[in-house]
C-alpha positions as a LaTeX table, in Angstrom:
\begin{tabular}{lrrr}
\hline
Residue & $x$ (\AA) & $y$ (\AA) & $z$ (\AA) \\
\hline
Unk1 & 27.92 & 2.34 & 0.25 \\
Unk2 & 25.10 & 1.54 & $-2.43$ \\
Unk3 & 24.82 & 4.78 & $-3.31$ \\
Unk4 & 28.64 & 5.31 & $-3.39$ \\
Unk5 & 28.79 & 2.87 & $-6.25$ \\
Unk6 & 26.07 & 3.87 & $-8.10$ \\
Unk7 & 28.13 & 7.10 & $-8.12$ \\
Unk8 & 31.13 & 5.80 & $-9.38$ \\
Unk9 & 29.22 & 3.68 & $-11.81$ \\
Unk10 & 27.36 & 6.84 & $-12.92$ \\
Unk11 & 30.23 & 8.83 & $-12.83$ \\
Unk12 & 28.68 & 11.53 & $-11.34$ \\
Unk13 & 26.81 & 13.12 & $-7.47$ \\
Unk14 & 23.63 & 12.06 & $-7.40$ \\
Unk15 & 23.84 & 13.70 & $-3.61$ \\
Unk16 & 24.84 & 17.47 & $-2.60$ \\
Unk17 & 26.11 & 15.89 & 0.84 \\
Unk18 & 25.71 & 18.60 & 4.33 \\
Unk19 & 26.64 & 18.08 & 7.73 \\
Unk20 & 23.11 & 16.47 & 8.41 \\
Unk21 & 21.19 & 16.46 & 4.78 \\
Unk22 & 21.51 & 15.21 & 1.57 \\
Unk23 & 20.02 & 16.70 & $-0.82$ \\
Unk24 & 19.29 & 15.18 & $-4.50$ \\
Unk25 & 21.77 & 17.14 & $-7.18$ \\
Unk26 & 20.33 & 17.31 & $-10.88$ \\
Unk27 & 21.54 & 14.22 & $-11.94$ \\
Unk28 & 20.21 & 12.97 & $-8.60$ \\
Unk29 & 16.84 & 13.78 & $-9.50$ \\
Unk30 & 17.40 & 12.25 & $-13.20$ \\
Unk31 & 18.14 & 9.07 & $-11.61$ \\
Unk32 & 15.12 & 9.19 & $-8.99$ \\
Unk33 & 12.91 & 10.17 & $-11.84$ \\
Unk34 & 13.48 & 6.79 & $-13.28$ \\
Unk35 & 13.73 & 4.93 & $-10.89$ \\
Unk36 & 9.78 & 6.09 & $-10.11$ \\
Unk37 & 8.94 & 4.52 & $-13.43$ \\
Unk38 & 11.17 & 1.17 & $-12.94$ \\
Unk39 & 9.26 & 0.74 & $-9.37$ \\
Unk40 & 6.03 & 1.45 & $-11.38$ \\
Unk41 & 6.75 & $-0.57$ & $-14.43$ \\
Unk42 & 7.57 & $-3.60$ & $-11.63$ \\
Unk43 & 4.25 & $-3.05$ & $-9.61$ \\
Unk44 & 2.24 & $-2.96$ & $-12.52$ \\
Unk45 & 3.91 & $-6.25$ & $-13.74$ \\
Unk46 & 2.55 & $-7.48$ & $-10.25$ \\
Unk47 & $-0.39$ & $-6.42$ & $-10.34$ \\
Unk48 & $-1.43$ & $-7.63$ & $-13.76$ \\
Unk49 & $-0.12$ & $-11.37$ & $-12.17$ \\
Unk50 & $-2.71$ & $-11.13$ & $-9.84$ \\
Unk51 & $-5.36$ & $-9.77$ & $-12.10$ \\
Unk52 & $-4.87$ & $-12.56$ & $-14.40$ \\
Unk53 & $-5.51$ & $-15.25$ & $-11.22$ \\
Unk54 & $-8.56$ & $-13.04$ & $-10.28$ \\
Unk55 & $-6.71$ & $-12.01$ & $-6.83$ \\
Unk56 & $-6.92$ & $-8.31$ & $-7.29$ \\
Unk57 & $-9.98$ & $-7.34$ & $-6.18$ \\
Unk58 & $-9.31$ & $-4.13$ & $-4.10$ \\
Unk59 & $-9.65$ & 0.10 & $-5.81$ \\
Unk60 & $-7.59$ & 2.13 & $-3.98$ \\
Unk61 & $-9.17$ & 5.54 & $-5.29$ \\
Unk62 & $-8.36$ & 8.94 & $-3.84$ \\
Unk63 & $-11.15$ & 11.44 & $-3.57$ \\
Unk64 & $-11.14$ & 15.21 & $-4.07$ \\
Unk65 & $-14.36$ & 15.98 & $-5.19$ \\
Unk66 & $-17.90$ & 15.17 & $-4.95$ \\
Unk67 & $-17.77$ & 14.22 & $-1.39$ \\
Unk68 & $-21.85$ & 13.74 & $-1.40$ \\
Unk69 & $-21.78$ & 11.87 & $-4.96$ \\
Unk70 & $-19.20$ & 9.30 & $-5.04$ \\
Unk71 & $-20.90$ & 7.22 & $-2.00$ \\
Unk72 & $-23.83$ & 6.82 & $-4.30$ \\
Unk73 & $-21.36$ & 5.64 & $-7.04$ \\
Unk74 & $-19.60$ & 3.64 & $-5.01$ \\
Unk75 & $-23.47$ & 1.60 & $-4.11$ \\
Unk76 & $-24.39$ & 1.44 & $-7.52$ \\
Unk77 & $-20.47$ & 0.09 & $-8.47$ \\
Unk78 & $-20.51$ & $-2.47$ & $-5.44$ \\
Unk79 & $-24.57$ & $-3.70$ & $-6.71$ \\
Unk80 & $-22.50$ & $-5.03$ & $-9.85$ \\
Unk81 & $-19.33$ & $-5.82$ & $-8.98$ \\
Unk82 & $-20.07$ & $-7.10$ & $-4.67$ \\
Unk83 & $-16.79$ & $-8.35$ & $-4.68$ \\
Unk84 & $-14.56$ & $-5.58$ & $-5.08$ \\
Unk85 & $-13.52$ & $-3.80$ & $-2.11$ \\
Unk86 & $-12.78$ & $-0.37$ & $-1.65$ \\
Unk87 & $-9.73$ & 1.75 & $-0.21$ \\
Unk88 & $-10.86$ & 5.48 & 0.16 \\
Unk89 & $-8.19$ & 8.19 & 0.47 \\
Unk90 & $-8.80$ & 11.91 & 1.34 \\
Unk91 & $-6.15$ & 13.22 & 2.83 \\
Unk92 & $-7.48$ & 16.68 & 1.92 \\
Unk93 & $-3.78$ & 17.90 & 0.15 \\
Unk94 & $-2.61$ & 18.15 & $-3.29$ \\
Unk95 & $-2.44$ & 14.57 & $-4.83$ \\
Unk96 & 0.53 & 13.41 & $-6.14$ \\
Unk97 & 0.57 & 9.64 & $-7.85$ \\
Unk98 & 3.97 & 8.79 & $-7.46$ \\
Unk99 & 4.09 & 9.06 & $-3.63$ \\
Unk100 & 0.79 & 6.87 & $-4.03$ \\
Unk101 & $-0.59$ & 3.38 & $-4.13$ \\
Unk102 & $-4.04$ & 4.87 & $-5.50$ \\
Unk103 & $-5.24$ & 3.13 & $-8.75$ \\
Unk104 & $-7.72$ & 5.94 & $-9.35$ \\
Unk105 & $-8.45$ & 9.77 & $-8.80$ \\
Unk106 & $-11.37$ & 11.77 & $-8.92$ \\
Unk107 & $-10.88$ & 15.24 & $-9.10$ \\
Unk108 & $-11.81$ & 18.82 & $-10.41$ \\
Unk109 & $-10.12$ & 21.01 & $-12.79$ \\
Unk110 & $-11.79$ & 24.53 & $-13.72$ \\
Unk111 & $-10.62$ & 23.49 & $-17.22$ \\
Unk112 & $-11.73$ & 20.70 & $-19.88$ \\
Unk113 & $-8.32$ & 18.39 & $-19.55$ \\
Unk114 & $-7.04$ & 16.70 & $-22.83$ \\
Unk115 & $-4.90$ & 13.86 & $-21.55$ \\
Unk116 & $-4.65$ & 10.30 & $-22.56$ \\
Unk117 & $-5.07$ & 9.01 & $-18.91$ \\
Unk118 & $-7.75$ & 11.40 & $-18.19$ \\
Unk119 & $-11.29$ & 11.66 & $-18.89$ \\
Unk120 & $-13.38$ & 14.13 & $-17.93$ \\
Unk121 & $-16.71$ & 12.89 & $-16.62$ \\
Unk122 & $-18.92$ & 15.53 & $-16.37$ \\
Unk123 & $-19.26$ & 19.89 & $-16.63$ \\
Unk124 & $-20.87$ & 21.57 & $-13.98$ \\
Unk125 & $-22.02$ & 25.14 & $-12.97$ \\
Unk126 & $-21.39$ & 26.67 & $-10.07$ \\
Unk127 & $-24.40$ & 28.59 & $-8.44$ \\
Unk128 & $-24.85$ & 30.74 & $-5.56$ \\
Unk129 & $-27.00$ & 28.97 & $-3.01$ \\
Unk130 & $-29.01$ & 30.76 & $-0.29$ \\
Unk131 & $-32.19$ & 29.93 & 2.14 \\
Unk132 & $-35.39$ & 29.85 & 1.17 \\
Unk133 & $-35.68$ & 32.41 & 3.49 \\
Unk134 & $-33.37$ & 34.39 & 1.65 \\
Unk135 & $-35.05$ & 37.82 & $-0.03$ \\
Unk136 & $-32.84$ & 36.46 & $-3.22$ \\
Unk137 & $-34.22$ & 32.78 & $-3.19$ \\
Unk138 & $-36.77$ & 33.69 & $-5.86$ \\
Unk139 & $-34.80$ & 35.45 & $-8.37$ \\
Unk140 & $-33.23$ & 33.19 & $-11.14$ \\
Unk141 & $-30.36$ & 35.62 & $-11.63$ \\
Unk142 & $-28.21$ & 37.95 & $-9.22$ \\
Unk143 & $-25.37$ & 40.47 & $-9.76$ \\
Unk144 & $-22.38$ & 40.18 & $-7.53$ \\
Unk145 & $-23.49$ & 43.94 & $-6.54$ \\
Unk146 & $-26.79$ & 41.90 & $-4.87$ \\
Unk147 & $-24.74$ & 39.56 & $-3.32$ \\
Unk148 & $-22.84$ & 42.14 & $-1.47$ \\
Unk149 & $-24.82$ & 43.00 & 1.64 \\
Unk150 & $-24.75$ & 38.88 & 2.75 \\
Unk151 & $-22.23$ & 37.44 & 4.62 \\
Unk152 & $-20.79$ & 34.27 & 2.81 \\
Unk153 & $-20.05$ & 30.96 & 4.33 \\
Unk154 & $-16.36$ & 30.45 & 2.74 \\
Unk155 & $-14.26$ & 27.19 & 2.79 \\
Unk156 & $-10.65$ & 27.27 & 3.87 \\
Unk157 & $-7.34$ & 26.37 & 1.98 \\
Unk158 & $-8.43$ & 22.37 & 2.67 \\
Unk159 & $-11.20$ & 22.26 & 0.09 \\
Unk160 & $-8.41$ & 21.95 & $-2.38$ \\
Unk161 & $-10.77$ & 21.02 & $-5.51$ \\
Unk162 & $-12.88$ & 23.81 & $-4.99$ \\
Unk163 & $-10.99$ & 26.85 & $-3.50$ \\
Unk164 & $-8.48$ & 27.59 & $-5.73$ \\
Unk165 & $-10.16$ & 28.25 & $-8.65$ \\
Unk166 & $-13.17$ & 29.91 & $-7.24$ \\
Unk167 & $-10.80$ & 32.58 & $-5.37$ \\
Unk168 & $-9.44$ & 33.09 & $-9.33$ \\
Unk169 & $-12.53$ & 33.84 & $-10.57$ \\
Unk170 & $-13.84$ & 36.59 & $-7.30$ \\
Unk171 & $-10.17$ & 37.79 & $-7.60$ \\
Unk172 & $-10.65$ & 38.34 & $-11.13$ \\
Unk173 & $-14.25$ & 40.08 & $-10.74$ \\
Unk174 & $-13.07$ & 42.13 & $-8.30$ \\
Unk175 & $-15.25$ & 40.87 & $-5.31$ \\
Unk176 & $-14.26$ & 40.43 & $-1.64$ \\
Unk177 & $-17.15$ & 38.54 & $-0.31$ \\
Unk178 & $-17.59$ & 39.29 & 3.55 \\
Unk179 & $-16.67$ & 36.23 & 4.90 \\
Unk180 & $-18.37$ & 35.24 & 8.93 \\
Unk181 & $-17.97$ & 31.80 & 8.73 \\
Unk182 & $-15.39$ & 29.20 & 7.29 \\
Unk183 & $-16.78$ & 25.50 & 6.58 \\
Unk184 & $-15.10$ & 22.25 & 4.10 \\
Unk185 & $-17.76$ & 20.05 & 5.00 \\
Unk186 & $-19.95$ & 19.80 & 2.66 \\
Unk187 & $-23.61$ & 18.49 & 4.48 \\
Unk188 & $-22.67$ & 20.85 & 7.24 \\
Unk189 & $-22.33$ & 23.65 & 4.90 \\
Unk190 & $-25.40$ & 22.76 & 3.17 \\
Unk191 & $-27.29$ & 22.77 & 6.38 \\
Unk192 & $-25.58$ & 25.98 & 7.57 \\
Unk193 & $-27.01$ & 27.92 & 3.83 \\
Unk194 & $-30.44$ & 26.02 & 4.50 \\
Unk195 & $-30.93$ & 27.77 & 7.91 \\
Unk196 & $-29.90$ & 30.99 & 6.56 \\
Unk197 & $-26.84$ & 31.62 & 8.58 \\
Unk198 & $-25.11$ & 32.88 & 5.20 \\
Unk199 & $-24.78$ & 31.65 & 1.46 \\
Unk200 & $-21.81$ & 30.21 & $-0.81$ \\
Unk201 & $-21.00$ & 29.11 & $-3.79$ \\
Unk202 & $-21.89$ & 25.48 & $-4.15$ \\
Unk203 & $-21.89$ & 23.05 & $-7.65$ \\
Unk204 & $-25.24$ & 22.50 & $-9.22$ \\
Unk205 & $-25.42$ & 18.94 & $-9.31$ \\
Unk206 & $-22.87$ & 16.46 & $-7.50$ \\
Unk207 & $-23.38$ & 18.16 & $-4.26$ \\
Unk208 & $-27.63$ & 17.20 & $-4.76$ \\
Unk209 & $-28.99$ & 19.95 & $-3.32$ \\
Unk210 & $-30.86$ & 21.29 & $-6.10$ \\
Unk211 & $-33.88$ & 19.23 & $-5.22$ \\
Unk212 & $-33.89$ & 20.46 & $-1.38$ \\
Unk213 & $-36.23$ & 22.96 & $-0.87$ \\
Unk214 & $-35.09$ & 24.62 & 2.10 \\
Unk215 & $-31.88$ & 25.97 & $-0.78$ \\
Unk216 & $-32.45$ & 28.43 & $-3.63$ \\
Unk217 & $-29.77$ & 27.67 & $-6.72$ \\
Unk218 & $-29.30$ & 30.96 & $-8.45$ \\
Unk219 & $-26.93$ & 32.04 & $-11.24$ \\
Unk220 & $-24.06$ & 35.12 & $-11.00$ \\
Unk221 & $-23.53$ & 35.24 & $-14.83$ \\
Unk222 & $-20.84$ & 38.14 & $-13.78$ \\
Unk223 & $-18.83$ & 35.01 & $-13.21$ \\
Unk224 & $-20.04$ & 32.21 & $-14.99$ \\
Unk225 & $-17.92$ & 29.18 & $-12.92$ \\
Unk226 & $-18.07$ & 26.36 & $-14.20$ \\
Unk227 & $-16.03$ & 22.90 & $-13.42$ \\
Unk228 & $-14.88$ & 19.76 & $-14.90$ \\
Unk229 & $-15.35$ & 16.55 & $-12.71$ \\
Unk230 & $-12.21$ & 14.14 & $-14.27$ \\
Unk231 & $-11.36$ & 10.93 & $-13.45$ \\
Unk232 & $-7.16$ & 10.00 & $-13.80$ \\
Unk233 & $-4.48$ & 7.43 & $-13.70$ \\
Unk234 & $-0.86$ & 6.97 & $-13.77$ \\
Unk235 & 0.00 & 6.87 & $-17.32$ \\
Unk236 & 2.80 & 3.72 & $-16.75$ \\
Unk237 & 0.32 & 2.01 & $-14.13$ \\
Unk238 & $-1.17$ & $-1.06$ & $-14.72$ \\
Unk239 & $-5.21$ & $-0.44$ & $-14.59$ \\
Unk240 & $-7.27$ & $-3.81$ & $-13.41$ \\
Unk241 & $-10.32$ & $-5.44$ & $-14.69$ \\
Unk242 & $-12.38$ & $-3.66$ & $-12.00$ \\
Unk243 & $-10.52$ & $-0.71$ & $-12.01$ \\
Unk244 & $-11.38$ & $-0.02$ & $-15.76$ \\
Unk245 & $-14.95$ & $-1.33$ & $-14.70$ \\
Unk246 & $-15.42$ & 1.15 & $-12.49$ \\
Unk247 & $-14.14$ & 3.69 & $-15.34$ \\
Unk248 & $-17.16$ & 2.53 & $-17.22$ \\
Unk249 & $-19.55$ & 3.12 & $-14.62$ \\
Unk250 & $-18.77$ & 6.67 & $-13.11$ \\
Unk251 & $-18.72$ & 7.58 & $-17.19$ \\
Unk252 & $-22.47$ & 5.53 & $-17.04$ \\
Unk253 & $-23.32$ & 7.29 & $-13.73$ \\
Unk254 & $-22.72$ & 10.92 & $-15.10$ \\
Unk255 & $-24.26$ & 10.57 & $-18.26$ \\
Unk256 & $-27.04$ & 9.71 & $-16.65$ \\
Unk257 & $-26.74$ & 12.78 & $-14.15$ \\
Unk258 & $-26.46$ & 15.07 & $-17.28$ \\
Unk259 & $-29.69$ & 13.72 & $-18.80$ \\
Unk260 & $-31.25$ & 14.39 & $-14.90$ \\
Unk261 & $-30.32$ & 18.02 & $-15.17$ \\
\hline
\end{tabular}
């Protein structure tokens, strides 16, 4: 009956209307698109209530990427700020902030973003990583032609932050890696390259294996990946005190991993 009205207010469907659907017409999703920003507009109005009285003390931050670096973040944060509490989200699918209470999203883009509630944190190669044992491990260079004759460790459509634009690049080289074994995690995949059961791609610096010496980092300037670690909000959201705190200190934490490498 609500929705009736709001109809006959509107003068117009907001509903294509089956036997057992309904299904949002154009003006449908008009309406819903505002509504998303009314709801927002009235959570942030919340939420900056409570900030003011101190009583929001919680970060709920979804994570894509950097599953081995933003622990170590997150220790660092908590040493300063003990406390804020934390509400950690990987639900390993495509993010999307209006379906989310998440103040906070780290992510990776294979391109430099220019948004105003963005900020890219930090640009990273992308090496090939194989044993020690490797024949490759002590060559600072390879051609994809090398690379060939190895099988590859590969990650599956899951590793959302990472797949996707990696498959652009091989596509775009040409190369089919031969693929025996499919792993997302990330410490299991490092172990997996350090007892030469195959080699993958793997970033340079966030994933902190290029001080383990059972891994050789090498370069494939044939392809020359390279990704942006960015750090996002919704635009209309409300951002706390600790929640632009935390801002501060992943932009601290990476600077300082830059001057490291």
């Amino acid at each position: 009956n609500q929705i009736k009205c709001m109809e006959e207010e509107l003068e117009t469907s907001l509903f294509y209307r089956g036997p057992n659907t309904m299904i949002l017409t154009e003006s449908g999703e008009l309406v819903y698109r505002y509504a998303c920003r009314v709801l927002s507009l009235v959570n942030s109005a919340v939420n900056e209530l409570k900030d003011q009285n101190n009583a929001l003390e919680t970060i709920n931050l979804y994570v894509e990427t950097c599953p081995l670096t933003f622990p170590k973040i997150i220790k660092g944060f908590k040493e300063l700020y003990p406390h804020v509490s934390w509400n950690l989200i990987q639900n390993l699918k495509q993010f999307n902030g209006k379906d989310s209470s998440c103040n906070l999203l780290l992510y990776a883009s294979d391109e430099k973003l220019d948004l105003p509630n963005n900020i890219t944190l930090f640009e990273e190669e992308c090496l090939i990583g194989v044993s020690a044992k490797n024949p490759l491990a002590s060559q600072k260079e390879v051609r994809l032609a090398d690379l060939a004759q190895f099988p590859f460790i590969q990650r599956s459509s899951l590793s959302v932050d990472f797949n996707a634009f990696l498959n652009r690049k091989l596509e775009k080289a040409h190369f089919h890696p031969v693929s025996y074994d499919c792993c997302d995690h990330s410490i299991t995949l490092n172990e997996m390259i350090a007892q030469d059961m195959g080699i993958a791609f793997l970033p340079w610096l966030t994933w902190f294996h290029y001080n383990d010496p059972q891994i050789a980092l090498i370069r494939v300037p044939e392809l020359n990946i390279v990704r942006y670690i960015n750090i996002s909000w919704e635009p209309d959201q409300y951002l706390s005190k600790n929640a632009r705190a935390f801002i501060t200190y992943t932009q601290e934490f990476f600077a300082r991993l830059t001057e490291a490498r």
